[in-house]
N, C-alpha and C positions, 0 to 999 in steps of 0.2 A: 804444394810447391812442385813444379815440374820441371824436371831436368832432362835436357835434352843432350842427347851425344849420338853424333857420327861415326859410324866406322867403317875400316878401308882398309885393304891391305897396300901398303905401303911398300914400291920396288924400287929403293935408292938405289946408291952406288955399291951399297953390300951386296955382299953373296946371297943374303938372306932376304927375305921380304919378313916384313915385320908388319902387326897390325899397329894401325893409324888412329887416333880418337881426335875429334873437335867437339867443344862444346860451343852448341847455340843457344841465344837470346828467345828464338822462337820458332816454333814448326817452319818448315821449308815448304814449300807447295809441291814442288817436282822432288822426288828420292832419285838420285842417280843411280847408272844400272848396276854398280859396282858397289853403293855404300850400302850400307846398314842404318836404319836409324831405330834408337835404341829411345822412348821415352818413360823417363820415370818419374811415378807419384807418389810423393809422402804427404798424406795426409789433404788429398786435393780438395779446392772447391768445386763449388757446384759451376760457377764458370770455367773452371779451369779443365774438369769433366766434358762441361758439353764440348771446348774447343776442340779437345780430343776426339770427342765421340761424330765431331760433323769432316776432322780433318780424315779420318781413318774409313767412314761410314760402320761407324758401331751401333748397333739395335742398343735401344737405348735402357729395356729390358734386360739385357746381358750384363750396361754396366752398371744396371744397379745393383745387380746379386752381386757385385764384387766389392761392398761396403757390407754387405748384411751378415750379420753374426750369426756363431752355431752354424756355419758352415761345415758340411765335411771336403775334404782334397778330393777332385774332380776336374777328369777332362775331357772334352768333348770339340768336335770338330762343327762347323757350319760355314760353307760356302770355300771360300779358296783360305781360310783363316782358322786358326783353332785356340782354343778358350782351356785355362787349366788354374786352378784353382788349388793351392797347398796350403795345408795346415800343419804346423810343426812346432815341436819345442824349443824352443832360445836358452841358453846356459844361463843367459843374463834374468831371467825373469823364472823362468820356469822353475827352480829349488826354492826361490822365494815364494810368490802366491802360485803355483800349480795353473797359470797359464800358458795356452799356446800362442803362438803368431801365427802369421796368413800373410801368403805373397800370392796376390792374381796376376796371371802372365795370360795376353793378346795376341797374336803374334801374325801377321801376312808374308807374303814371302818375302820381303825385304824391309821391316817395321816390326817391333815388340816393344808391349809398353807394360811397363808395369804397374802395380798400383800393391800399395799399404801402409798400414797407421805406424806412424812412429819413426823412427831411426830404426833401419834395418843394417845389420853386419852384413846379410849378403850381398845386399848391393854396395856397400861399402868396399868390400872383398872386391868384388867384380869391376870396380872403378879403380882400384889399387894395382890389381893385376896386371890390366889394362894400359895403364896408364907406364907400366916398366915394359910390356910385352909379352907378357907373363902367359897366354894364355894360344902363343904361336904353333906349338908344341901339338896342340890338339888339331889345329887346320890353319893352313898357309893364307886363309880368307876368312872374314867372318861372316858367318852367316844366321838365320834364325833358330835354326834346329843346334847349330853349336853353342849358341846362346842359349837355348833353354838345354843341352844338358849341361851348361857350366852352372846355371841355376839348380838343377833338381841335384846336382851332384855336391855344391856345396851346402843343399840343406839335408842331402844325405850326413856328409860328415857333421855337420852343428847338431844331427841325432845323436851321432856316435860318442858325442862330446859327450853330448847330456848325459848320455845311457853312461856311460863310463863314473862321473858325477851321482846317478841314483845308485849304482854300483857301492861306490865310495860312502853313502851316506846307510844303506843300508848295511854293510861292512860293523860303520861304529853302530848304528841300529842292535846288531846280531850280537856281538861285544858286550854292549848292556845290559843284552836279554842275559848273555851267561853269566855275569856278576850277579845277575839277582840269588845264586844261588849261596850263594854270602848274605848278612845281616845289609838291609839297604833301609833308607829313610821312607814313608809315605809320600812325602814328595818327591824323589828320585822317581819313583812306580810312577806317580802322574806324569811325569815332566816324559819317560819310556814310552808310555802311552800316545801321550801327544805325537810323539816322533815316530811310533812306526804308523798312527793313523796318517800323517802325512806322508811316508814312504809309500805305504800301499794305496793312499790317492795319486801319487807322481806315476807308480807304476801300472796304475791303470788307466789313466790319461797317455801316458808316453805309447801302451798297446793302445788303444784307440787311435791315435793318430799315426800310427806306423803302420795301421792296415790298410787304409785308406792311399797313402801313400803308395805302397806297394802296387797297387792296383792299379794307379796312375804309372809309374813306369812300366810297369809292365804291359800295358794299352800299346803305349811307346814302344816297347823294345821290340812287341808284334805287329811293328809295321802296318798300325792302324790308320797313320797320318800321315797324309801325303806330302805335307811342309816339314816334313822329316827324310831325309837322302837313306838310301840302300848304304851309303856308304858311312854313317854317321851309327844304324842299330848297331852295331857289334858294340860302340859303346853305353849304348843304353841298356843292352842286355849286360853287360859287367855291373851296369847299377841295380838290375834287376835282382842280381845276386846278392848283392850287398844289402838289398831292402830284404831279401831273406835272412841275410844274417842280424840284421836287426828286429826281425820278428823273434827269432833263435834266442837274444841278449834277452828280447821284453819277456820271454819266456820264462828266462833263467831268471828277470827279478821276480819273476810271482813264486818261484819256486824257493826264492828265498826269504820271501814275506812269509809263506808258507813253514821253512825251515825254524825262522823264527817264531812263530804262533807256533810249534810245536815244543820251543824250548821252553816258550813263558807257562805252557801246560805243565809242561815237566816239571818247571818250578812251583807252579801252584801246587801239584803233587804231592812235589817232596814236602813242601809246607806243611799242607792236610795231614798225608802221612806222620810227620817229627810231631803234631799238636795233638794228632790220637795216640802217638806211641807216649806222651807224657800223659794223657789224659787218663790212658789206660793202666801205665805202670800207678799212678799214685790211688786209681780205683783197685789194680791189684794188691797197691799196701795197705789199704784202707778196709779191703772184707774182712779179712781177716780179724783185725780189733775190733770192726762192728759186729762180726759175729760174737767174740768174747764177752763185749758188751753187752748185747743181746740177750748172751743165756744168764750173763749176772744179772739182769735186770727184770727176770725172769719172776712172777708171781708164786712163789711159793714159801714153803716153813723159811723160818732159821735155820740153817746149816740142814735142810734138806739135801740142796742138789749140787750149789754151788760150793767144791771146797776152799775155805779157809773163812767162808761168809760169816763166822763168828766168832773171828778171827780180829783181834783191834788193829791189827798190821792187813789186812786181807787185802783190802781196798788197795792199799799201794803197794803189797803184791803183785795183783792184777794190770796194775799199772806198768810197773817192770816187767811183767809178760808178754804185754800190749807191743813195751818198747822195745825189748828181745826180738819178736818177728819179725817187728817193722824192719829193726836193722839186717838182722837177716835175712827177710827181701832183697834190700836193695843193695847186700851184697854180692847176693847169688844174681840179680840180674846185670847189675857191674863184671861179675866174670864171663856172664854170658854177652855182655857187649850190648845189652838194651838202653842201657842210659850213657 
């Protein structure tokens, strides 16, 4: 489906000039000098492609890498037009099954089209903004370089969204891990597992695609593309920042995946640990009577070696001696705080 919109700035009888949108039925052949034409694709066809790819003169190579998966975010210039390619996480999708989206942006000096699968928010965003004036604040005119940073900037923040969400879920993740230090069920343990395997696949998808990104403004912000104004990098360098600090956050979630894989150690520890301290206490009560037993059981005379062996009460003597220790162990190790 292809959506087309115009834009213009608009000089009524306000003080202000405000940007203009119309939406068209179909391509316009001639772009006035003044508009913008904005074309966007969800989910196109193969007709709908080439009328695009013959109105613009798009190498037809170009547009097929902009359907092709296992992309990484890439931008690259060729002739008077430049090609940029994002991959990013969506709040809507991404905590559910760990994938990304992708928006390809075309762009000539006065034409950007876009192209991706599905229902996008940011073009959603970008239609909404628009549509109130929302987006005046940034340039009195619209133009294609203000168009692609109102694009990379709001799939800047729908990372920050995300990251802030893997934040949140690794939080209760880490929460978990320290209850296990408490009596927990076998399935609790499974069900832990599950969820921080899925934390530390979010956060390692989330750094895969935020480096790639980075890379891409930052091409941008150093003034590598000539369909981008002197006047326009100072704010592609603020996004550049920004994709640094969202390297810093993906940082911080591995560090807390990490945090966590050291508490679930800790607790297997302590486990090992309390299973030999019991294992060990009842083998320490336990030599003791086997030795006793031992030397009564011992091959020699009648009342050789062992006293009372001839004894008709000896037996359960030995017994109540047995029992004496035992309890005497485990009182001297109850003072001492082992059990």
């Amino acid at each position: 489906m292809l959506t087309i919109t115009q834009l213009k700035q608009c000089n009524g009888e306000s003080e202000d000039a405000q940007w203009h949108s119309d939406s068209l039925e179909a391509l316009p052949d001639v772009i006035g000098e003044d508009w913008i034409l904005w074309v966007d694709a969800e989910d196109p066809t193969d007709a709908e492609m080439a009328k695009v790819r013959k109105r613009f003169g798009l190498d037809s190579l170009k547009m097929e890498e902009l359907n092709r998966e296992g992309r990484r975010s890439k931008i690259e210039e060729y002739g008077d037009r430049m090609s940029c390619f994002v991959r990013f996480p969506n709040r809507e999708h991404f905590l559910v099954d760990v994938k990304t989206d992708w928006l390809a942006i075309i762009a000539g000096k006065q034409w950007m089209v876009t192209v991706h699968k599905g229902h996008s928010n940011i073009t959603c965003e970008i239609y909404k903004k628009i549509s109130t004036h929302g987006y005046f604040a940034l340039s009195a005119s619209p133009s294609t370089d203000i168009l692609l940073y109102i694009f990379l900037d709001l799939i800047i923040n729908e990372c920050f969204m995300v990251s802030d969400m893997v934040h949140e879920g690794l939080q209760g993740v880490s929460q978990e891990a320290a209850s296990l230090f408490t009596a927990r069920s076998a399935e609790a343990n499974r069900s832990l597992g599950i969820k921080l395997a899925k934390s530390r696949d979010q956060a390692l998808v989330f750094r895969q695609s935020i480096g790639p990104l980075r890379e891409v403004v930052g091409r941008v912000a150093r003034g590598e593309f000539a369909i981008v104004s002197t006047e326009t990098l100072p704010r592609f360098e603020d996004l550049y920042d920004r994709t640094i600090s969202l390297i810093d956050v993906a940082d911080t979630h591995r560090e807390e995946i990490h945090d966590i894989g050291d508490i679930l150690t800790n607790v297997q520890t302590v486990t090992t640990n309390n299973i030999i301290r019991i294992l060990t206490i009842i083998s320490a009560v336990f030599l003791p009577l086997t030795l006793i037993a031992g030397i009564y059981g011992t091959n020699f005379g009648k009342g050789y070696f062992e006293p009372g062996s001839n004894n008709t009460y000896g037996f359960y003597g030995m017994i109540a001696a047995m029992g004496i220790v035992a309890i005497s162990l485990v009182v001297v190790f109850k003072r001492k705080g082992w059990v």
